[in-house]
Each structure stands twice: as C-alpha cells, then as structure tokens.
One Martini backbone bead per residue (centre of mass of N, CA, C, O) as a GRO file, in nm:
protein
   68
    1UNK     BB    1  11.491   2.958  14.584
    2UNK     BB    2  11.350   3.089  14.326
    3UNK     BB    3  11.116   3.149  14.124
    4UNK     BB    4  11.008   3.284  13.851
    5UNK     BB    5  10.759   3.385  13.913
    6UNK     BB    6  10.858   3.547  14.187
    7UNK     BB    7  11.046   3.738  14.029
    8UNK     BB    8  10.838   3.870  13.890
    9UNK     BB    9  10.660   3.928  14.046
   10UNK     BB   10  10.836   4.161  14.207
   11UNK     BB   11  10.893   4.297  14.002
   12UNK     BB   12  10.626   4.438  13.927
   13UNK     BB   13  10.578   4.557  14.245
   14UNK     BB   14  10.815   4.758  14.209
   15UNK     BB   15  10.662   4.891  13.948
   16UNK     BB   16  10.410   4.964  14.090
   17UNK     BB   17  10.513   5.130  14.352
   18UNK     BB   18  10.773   5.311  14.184
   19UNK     BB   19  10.721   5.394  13.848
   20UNK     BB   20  10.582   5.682  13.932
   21UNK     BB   21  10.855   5.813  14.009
   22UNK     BB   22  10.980   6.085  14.023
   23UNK     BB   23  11.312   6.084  13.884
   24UNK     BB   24  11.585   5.947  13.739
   25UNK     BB   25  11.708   5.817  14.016
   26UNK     BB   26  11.452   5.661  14.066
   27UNK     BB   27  11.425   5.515  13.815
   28UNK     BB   28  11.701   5.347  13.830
   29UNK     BB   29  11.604   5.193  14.088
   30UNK     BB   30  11.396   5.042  13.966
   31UNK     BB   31  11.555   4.870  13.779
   32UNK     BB   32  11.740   4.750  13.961
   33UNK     BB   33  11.526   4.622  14.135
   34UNK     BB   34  11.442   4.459  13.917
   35UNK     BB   35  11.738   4.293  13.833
   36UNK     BB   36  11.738   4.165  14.095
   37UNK     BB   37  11.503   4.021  14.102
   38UNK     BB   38  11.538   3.859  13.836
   39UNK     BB   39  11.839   3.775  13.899
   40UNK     BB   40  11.973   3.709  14.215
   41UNK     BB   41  12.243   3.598  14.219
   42UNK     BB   42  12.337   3.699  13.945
   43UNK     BB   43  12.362   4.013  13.954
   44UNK     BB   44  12.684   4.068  13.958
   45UNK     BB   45  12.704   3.943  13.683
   46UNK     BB   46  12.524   4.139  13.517
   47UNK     BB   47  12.688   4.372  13.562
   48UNK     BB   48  12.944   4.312  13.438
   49UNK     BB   49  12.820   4.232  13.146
   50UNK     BB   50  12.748   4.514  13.102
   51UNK     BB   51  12.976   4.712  13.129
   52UNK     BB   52  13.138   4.497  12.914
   53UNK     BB   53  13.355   4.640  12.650
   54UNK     BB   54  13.560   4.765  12.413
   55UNK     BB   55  13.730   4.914  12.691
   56UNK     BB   56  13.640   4.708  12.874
   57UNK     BB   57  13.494   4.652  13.192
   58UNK     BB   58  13.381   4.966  13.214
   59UNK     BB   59  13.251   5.088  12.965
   60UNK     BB   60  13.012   5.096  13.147
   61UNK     BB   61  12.717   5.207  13.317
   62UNK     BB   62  12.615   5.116  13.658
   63UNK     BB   63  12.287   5.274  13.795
   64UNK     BB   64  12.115   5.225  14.111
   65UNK     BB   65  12.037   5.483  14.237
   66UNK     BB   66  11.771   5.663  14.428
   67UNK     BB   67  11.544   5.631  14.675
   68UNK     BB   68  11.231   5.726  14.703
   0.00000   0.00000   0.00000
C-alpha cells in the first residue's frame, strides 16, 4: 500500500511528464492516469461512481484517453 504522499508525487510525476501533450484524447489519459494514482485500489469503485447518475450507473462517460 502507497502512502498518500507517494501517490500524491506520482499524480504530480505524471502531470510533468505528460500535461503539456497537446490533444483532447492525450489530455483525457492523463487525467486518468492521475486519478488511478491517486486512487489506488479504489480506481474502479471511484470510476463506477464518477458514472452513476440520474439515469442509472451509465449516466456519465468515463473516458480512459489514448497515451501520448
């Protein structure tokens, strides 16, 4: 298990190396990919409620991105 700190520094690492890639679909995988360091074991329990909405567990898109 990661401390938060480390997953903090990971979302950061990942925000340097990668936020400044132009395009929507590159912008989106970093997003992603700081949200699963950030969340660790939990990304898929957080992506599930990111989704679920008014009109059931569809309502919104969780969209992964393609790597830069």
């Amino acid at each position: 298990m990661t401390t938060t700190d480390e997953r903090v520094a990971k979302a950061l690492e990942i925000a340097f190396n990668h936020g400044g890639t132009d395009g929507e679909h590159h912008k989106q995988w970093v997003i992603d990919q700081m949200v699963r360091a950030l969340t660790g074991p939990d990304y898929a329990e957080w992506v599930r409620k990111r989704r679920d909405g008014e009109d059931g567990p569809h309502s919104y898109d969780w969209d992964q991105g393609t790597p830069p």
